[in-house]
C-alpha positions as CSV (number, residue, x, y, z in Angstrom):
1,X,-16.9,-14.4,33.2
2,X,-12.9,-14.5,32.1
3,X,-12.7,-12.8,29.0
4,X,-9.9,-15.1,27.8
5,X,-12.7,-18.1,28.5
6,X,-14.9,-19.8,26.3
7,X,-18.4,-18.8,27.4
8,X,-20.8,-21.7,29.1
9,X,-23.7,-20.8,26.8
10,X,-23.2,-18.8,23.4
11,X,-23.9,-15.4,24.0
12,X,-26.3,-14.3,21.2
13,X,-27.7,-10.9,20.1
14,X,-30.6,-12.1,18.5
15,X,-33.0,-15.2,18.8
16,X,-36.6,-14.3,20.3
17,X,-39.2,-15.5,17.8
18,X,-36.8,-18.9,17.4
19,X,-38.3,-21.9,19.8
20,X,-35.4,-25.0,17.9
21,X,-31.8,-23.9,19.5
22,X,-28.8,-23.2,16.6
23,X,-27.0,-26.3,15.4
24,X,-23.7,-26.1,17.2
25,X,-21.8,-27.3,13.7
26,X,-24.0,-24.0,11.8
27,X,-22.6,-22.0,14.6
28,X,-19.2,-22.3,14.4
29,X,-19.7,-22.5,10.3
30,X,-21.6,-19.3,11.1
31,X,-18.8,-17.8,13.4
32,X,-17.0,-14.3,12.1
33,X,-15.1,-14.1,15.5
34,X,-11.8,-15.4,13.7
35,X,-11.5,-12.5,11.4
36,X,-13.4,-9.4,13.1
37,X,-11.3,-9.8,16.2
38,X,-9.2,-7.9,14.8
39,X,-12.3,-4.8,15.1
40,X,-11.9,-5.2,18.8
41,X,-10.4,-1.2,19.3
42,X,-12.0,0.0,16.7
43,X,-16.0,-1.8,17.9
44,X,-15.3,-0.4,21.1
45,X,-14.3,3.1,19.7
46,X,-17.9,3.2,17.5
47,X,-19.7,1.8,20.5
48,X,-19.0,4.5,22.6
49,X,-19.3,7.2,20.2
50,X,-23.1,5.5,19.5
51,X,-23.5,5.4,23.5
52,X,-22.6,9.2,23.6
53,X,-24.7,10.0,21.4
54,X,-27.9,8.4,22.8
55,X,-27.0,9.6,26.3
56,X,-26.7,13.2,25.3
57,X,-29.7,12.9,22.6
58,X,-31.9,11.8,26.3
59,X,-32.5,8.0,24.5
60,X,-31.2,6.5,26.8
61,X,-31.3,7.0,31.3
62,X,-28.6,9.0,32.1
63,X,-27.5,6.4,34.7
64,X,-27.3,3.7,32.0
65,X,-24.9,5.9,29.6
66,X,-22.7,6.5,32.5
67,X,-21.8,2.7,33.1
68,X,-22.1,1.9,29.2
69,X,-19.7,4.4,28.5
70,X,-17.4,3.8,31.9
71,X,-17.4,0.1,30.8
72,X,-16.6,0.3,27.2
73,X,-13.5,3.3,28.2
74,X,-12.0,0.9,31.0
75,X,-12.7,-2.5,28.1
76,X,-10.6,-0.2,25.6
77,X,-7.9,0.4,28.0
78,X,-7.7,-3.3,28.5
79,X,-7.9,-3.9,24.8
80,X,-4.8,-1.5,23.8
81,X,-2.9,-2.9,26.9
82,X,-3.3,-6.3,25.3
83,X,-5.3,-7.5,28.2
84,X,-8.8,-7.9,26.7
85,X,-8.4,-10.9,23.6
86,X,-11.7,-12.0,22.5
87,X,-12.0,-16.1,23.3
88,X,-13.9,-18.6,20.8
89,X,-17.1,-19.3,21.0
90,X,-18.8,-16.0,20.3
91,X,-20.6,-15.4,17.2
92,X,-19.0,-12.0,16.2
93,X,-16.9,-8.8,18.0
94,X,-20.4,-7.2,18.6
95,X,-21.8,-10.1,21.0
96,X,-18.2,-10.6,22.9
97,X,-18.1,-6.9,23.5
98,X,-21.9,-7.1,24.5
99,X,-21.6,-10.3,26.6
100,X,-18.8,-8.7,28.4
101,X,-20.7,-5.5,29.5
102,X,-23.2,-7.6,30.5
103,X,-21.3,-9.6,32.9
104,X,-20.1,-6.5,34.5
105,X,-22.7,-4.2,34.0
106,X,-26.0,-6.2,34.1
107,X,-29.1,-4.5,32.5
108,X,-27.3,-1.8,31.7
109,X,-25.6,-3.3,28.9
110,X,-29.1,-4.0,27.5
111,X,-29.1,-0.2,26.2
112,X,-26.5,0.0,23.8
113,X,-27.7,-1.6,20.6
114,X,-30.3,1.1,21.0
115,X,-31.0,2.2,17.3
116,X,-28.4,0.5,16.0
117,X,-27.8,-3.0,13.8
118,X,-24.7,-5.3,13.1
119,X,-25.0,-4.1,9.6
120,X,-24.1,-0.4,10.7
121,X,-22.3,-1.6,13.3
122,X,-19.4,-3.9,11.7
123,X,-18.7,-1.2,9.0
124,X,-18.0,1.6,11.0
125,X,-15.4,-0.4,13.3
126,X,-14.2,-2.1,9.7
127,X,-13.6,2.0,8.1
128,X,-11.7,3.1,11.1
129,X,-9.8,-0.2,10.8
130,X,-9.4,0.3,7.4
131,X,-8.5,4.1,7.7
132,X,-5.5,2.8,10.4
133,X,-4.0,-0.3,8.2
134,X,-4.1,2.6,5.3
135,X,-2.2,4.9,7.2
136,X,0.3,2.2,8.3
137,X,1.1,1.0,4.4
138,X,1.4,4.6,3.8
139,X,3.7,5.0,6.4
140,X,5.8,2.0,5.4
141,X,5.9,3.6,1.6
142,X,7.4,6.5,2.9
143,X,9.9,4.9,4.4
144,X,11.0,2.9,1.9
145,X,11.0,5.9,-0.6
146,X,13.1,7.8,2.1
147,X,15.5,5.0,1.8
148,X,15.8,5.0,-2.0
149,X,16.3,8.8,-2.0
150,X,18.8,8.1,-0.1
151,X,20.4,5.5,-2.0
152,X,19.9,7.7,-4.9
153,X,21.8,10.4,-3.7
154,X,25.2,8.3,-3.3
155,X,24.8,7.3,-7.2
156,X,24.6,10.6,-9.2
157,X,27.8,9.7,-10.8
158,X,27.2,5.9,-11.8
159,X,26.0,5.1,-15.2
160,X,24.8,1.9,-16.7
161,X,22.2,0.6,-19.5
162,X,18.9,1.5,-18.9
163,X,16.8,-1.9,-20.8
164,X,13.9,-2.0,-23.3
165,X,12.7,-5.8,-23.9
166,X,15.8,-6.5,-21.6
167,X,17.9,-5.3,-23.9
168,X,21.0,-2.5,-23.7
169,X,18.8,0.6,-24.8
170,X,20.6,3.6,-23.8
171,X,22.9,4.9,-21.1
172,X,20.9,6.1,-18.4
173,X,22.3,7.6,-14.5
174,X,22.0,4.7,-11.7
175,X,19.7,7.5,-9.4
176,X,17.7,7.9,-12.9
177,X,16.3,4.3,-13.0
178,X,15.9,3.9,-9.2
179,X,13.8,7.4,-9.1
180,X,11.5,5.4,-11.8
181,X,10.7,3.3,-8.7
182,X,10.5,5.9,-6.8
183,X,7.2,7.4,-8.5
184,X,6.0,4.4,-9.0
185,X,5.7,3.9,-5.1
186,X,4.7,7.1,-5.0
187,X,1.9,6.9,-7.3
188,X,0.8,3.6,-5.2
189,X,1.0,5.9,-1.9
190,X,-1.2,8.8,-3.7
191,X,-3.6,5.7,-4.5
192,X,-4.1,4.8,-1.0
193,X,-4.3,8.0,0.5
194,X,-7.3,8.8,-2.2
195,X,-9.1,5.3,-1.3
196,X,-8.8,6.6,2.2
197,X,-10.9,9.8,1.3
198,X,-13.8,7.4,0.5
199,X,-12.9,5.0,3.5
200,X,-13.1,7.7,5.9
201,X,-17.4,8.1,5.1
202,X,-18.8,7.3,8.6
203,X,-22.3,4.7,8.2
204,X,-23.1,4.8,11.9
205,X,-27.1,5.7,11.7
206,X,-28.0,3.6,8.6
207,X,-28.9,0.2,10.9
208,X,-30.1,-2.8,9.1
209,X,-30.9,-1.0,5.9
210,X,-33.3,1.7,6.7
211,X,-31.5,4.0,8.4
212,X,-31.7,4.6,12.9
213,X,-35.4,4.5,14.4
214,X,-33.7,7.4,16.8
215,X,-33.1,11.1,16.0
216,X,-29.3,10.0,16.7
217,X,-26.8,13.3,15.7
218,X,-25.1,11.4,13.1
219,X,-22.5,14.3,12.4
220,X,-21.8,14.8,16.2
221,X,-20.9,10.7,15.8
222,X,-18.4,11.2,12.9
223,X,-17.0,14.5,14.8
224,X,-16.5,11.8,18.1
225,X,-14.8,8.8,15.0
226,X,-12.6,11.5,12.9
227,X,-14.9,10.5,10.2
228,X,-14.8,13.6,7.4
229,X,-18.1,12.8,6.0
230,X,-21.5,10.7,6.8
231,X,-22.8,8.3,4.4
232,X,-26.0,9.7,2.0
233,X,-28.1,6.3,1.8
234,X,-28.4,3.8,4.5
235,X,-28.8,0.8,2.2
236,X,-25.4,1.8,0.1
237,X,-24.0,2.5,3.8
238,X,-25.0,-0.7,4.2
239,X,-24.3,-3.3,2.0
240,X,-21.7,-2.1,-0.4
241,X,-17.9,-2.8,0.0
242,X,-16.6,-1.1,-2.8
243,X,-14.3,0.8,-0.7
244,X,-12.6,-2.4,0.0
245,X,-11.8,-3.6,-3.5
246,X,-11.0,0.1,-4.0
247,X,-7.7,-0.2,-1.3
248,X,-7.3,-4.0,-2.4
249,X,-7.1,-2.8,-5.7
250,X,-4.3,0.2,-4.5
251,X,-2.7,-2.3,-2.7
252,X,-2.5,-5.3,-5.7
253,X,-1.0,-2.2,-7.9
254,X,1.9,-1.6,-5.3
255,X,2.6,-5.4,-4.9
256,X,2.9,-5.4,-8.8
257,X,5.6,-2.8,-8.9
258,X,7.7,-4.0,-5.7
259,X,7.7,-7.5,-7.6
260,X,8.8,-5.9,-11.2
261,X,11.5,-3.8,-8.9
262,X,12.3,-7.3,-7.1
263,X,12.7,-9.2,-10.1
264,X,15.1,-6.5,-11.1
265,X,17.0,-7.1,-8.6
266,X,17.0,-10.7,-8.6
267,X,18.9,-10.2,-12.2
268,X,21.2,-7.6,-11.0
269,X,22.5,-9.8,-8.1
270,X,23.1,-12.8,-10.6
271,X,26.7,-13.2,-12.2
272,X,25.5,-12.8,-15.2
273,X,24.7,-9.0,-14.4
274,X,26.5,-8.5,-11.3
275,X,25.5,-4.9,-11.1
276,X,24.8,-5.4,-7.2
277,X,25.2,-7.9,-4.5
278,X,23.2,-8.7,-1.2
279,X,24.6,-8.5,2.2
280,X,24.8,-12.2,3.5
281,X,22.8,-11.6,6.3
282,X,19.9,-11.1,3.6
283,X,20.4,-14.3,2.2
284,X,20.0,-17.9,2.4
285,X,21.9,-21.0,1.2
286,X,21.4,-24.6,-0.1
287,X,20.4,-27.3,1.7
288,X,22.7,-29.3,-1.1
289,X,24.8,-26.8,-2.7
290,X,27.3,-25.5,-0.2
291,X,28.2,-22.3,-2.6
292,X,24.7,-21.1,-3.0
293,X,23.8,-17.6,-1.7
294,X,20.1,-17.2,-2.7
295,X,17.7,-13.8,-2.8
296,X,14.8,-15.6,-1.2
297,X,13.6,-12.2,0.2
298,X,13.1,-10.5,-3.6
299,X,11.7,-13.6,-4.2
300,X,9.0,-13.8,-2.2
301,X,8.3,-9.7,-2.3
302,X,7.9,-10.9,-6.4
303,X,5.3,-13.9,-5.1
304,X,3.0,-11.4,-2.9
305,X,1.8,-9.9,-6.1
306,X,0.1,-13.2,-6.5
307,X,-0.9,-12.9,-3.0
308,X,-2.5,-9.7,-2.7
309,X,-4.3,-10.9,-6.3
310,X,-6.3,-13.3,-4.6
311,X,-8.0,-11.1,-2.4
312,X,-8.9,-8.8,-5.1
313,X,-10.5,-11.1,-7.0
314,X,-12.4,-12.6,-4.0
315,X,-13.6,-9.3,-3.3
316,X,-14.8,-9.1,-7.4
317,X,-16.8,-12.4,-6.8
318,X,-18.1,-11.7,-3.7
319,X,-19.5,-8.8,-4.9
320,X,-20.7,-9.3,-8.2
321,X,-24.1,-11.0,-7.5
322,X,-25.8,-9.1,-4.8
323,X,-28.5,-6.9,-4.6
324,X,-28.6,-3.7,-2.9
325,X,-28.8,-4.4,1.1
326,X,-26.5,-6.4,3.4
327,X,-26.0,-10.1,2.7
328,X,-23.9,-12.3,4.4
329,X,-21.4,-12.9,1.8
330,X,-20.0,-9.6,3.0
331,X,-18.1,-10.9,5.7
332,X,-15.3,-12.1,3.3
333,X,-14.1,-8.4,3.0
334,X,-12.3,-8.7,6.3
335,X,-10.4,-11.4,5.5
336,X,-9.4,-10.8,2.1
337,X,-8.4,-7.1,3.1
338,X,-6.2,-8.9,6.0
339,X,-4.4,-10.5,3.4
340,X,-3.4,-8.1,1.5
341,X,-2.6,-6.1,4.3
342,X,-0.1,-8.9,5.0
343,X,1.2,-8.7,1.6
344,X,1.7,-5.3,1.4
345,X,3.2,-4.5,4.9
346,X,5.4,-8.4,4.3
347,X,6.5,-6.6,0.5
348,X,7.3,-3.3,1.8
349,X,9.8,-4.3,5.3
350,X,11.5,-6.7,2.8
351,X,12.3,-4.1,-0.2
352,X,13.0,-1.8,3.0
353,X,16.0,-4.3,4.5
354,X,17.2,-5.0,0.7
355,X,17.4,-1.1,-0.8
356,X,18.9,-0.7,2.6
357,X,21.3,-3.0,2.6
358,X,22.2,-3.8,-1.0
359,X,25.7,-3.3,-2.9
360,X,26.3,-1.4,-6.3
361,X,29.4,-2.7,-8.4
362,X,29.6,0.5,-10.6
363,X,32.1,-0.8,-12.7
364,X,30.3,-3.4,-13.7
365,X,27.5,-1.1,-14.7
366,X,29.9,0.6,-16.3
367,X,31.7,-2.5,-18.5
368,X,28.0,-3.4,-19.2
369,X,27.9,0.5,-21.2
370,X,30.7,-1.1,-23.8
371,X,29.4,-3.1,-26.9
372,X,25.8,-2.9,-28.3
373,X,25.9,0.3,-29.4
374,X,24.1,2.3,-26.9
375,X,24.9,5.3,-27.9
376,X,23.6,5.0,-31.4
377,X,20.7,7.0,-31.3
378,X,23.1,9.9,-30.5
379,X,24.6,10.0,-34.1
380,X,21.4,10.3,-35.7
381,X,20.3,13.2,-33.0
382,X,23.8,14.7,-33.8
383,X,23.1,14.8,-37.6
384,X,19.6,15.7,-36.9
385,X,20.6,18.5,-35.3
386,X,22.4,19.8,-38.9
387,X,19.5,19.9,-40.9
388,X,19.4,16.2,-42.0
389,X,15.2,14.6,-41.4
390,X,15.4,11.9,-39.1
391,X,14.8,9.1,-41.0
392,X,17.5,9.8,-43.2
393,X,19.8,10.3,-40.4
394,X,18.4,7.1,-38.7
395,X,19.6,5.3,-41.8
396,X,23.4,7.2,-41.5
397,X,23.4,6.4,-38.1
398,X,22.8,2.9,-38.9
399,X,25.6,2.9,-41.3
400,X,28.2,4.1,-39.2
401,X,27.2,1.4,-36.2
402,X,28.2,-1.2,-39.3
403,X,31.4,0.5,-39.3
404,X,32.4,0.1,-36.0
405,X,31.2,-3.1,-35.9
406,X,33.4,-4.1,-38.9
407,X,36.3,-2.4,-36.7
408,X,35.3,-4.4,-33.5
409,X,35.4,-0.2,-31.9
410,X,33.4,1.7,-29.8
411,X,31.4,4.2,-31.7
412,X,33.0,7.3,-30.0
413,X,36.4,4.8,-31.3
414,X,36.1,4.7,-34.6
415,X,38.3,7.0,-36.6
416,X,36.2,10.6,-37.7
417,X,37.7,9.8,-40.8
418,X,35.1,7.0,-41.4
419,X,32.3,8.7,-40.1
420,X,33.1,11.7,-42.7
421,X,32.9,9.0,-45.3
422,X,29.1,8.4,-44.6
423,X,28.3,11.8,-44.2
424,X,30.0,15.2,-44.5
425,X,27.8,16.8,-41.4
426,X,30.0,14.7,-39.2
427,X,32.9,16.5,-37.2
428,X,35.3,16.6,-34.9
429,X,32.6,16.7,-31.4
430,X,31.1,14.0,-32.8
431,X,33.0,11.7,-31.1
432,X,32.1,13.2,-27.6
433,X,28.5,13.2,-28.6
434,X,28.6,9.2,-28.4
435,X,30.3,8.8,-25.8
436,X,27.7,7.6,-22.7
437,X,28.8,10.7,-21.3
438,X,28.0,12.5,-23.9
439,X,24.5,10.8,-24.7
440,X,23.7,11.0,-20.5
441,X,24.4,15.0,-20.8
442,X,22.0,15.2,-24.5
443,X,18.8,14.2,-22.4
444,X,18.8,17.1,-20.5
445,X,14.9,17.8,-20.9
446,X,12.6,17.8,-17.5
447,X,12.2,13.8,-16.7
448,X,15.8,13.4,-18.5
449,X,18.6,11.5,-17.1
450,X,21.3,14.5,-17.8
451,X,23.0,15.3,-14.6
452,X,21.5,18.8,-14.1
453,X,17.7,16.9,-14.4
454,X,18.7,14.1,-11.8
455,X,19.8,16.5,-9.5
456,X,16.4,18.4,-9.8
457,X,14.1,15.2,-9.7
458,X,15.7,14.3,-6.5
459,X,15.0,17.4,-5.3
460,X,11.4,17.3,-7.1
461,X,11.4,13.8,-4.8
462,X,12.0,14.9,-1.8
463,X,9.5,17.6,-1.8
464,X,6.7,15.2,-3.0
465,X,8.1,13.2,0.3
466,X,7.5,16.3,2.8
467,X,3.9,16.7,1.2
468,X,3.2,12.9,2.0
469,X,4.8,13.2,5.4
470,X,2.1,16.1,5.9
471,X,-0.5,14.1,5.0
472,X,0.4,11.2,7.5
473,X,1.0,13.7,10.3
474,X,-2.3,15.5,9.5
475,X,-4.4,12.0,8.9
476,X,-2.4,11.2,12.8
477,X,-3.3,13.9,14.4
478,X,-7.1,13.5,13.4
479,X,-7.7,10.5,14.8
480,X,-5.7,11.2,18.0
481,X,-7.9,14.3,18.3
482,X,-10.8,12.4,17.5
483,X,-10.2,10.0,20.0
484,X,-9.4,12.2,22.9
485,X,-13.3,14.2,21.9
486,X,-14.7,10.8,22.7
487,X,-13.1,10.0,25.9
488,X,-13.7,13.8,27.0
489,X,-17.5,12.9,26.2
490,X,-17.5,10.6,28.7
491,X,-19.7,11.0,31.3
492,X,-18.0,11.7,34.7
């Protein structure tokens, strides 16, 4: 039988005690093949670790684990050479993979659900998926944060507003505000890699709901997966997906702050702000207006937020009303996790090719410092800092931006002579001390935007960076080792 053909008869996995045949239009309603093709490796992977096990635990003839295992190694080797693809037609990944054996192996084939259910069997393939896409996003992130480091690094010496209520607030360093986004993306990595630590919890050995009718070495199976722990109840093993909603969840959170940082962005590159412009080979035009140049990439990293939203609340109403034990409903997780897979991986390649690629007009950023007053704040600090209580120096302060404002002048413009008229404390430095310069330099606390504290934060950043690189080389090199134990296991 061509694995690329539809079978003559459904193979199925089940069906003894039923005398009426399935309803062909149930069946394909019925079908999961769609989605959990996607398990294919990673079926193949648990199946063989579940074969090894049985064969050296003596449950199965010796003879039978050789060809299991021989047929699922040389199946795998087809699958990552992208010559095995599951055809329609088959109810799930578990009865293609079965099928198949069987039309090579014969009864032999017969052996390997030994002790083992779908239930068990599907969410053990879906973790080590799961572990891989995790590892993938993570890789992504890291990337992208490599690439706004980088960026960083060329802007010490631009200023511009930074924005409350997208409104002038206070000067701020360029590599300041994008190192915000920085740790936000790093916080979304940190996420993910501690969803992965509950992900990576092998259920092999629960079956149906009861746990394996075999004395199967459940630990010697997570060594043989990479799997750092072994699940504790078969039933939670089982029927819970709260690990999914968990990453969903992780994931939803970095699509919400790629789309604030896109929608940033999106204002920047308008006229209006013009604080950066987009390469045209990042853009897109009017079918009407020959003079458009449109960010259609930031604008759809802003829409996968809404994307990767659906998925998570799928996952919430999927879950919410069943009772302990698998059910059915369950097989949604695949699917909405695929999704916002898709999201995340679309989001992350797009902010990737835009940070990359994207244009700074400092002095643009740096007109946008002149009028409004940003430096405001800087005259009450300075009288603050001569014994006069906030508030009354907030008022003072307040006072002497009336003045300038009167004098259509900069703060650090308007005469001293005027500021000495609201309040004796003033002097001569004064006038440096609002300068955006000046009010840049004052912030010069851990997490401030003075000079000396960018230049540490970036250093701060790139260490967090090698620690996350470690973790992706370590979380690598675990399942490669993993993976080569199995194949060693192999019989002959």
């Amino acid at each position: 039988m061509s694995e690329s053909a539809k079978p003559a008869t459904p193979y199925r996995m089940w069906g003894g005690r039923f005398v009426a045949p399935p309803d062909p239009r149930a069946t394909a309603l019925l079908a999961s093949l769609p989605v959990d093709r996607t398990l294919l490796r990673w079926d193949l992977l648990g199946s063989l670790a579940h074969i090894t096990v049985l064969g050296e635990a003596g449950i199965v003839p010796a003879g039978a684990w050789a060809d299991l295992s021989r047929g699922l190694v040389q199946m795998l080797k087809e699958a990552d050479a992208g010559g095995l693809v599951p055809s329609d037609g088959y109810e799930d990944i578990h009865s293609f993979i079965e099928a198949t054996l069987t039309s090579r192996l014969g009864q032999a084939a017969g052996w390997l659900h030994t002790g083992r259910s779908r239930n068990d069997q599907v969410v053990t393939a879906f973790r080590l998926a799961l572990k891989d896409r995790i590892r993938r996003v993570v890789e992504k992130i890291t990337d992208l944060q490599q690439t706004l480091l980088a960026r960083a690094r060329q802007v010490t010496d631009v200023a511009l507003p930074g924005y409350t209520h997208l409104q002038r607030a206070q000067p701020v360093l360029l590599a300041h505000h994008w190192l915000a986004y920085f740790w936000m993306l790093h916080r979304d990595g940190a996420r993910l890699r501690d969803a992965f630590r509950r992900v990576d919890v092998l259920p092999l050995g629960s079956g149906a709901i009861a746990g394996s009718g075999f004395p199967v070495d459940r630990r010697r199976q997570a060594t043989l997966l990479g799997f750092g722990q072994i699940s504790e109840n078969s039933i939670d093993a089982t029927g819970d997906r709260d690990f999914v909603f968990e990453v969903v969840s992780a994931i939803e959170g970095l699509l919400l702050h790629l789309s604030r940082w896109a929608e940033e962005m999106v204002l920047w590159s308008t006229r209006e702000f013009g604080f950066i412009s987009l390469p045209q080979t990042l853009m897109t035009g009017s079918s009407l207006m020959p003079q458009k140049q449109n960010p259609d990439l930031l604008e759809l990293v802003r829409a996968q937020a809404g994307v990767g939203l659906g998925p998570l609340v799928t996952l919430a109403g999927v879950l919410k009303g069943l009772p302990a034990g698998y059910s059915r409903d369950l097989q949604e997780d695949k699917a909405a996790a695929a999704t916002a897979f898709r999201a995340a991986e679309f989001a992350v390649d797009a902010m990737m090719l835009v940070t990359g690629g994207l244009i700074v007009h400092a002095d643009r950023m740096a007109a946008a410092l002149h009028g409004g007053f940003l430096t405001a704040t800087e005259v009450a600090d300075y009288l603050v800092r001569r014994g006069v209580p906030f508030r009354e120096a907030h008022r003072l302060a307040g006072r002497v931006v009336l003045a300038a404002e009167e004098a259509g002048c900069e703060l650090w413009e308007l005469p001293l002579e005027t500021y000495r008229k609201i309040s004796a404390q003033f002097e001569t430095d004064v006038l440096q001390a609002v300068t955006p310069q000046g009010a840049i330099a004052a912030k010069d606390v851990p997490g401030g935007t003075a000079p000396g504290r960018v230049a540490a934060a970036l250093e701060a950043a790139a260490t967090a960076l090698i620690v996350q690189q470690a973790w992706l080389d370590q979380v690598t090199s675990d399942q490669a080792a993993a993976e080569a134990r199995l194949l060693a296991a192999v019989p002959g």
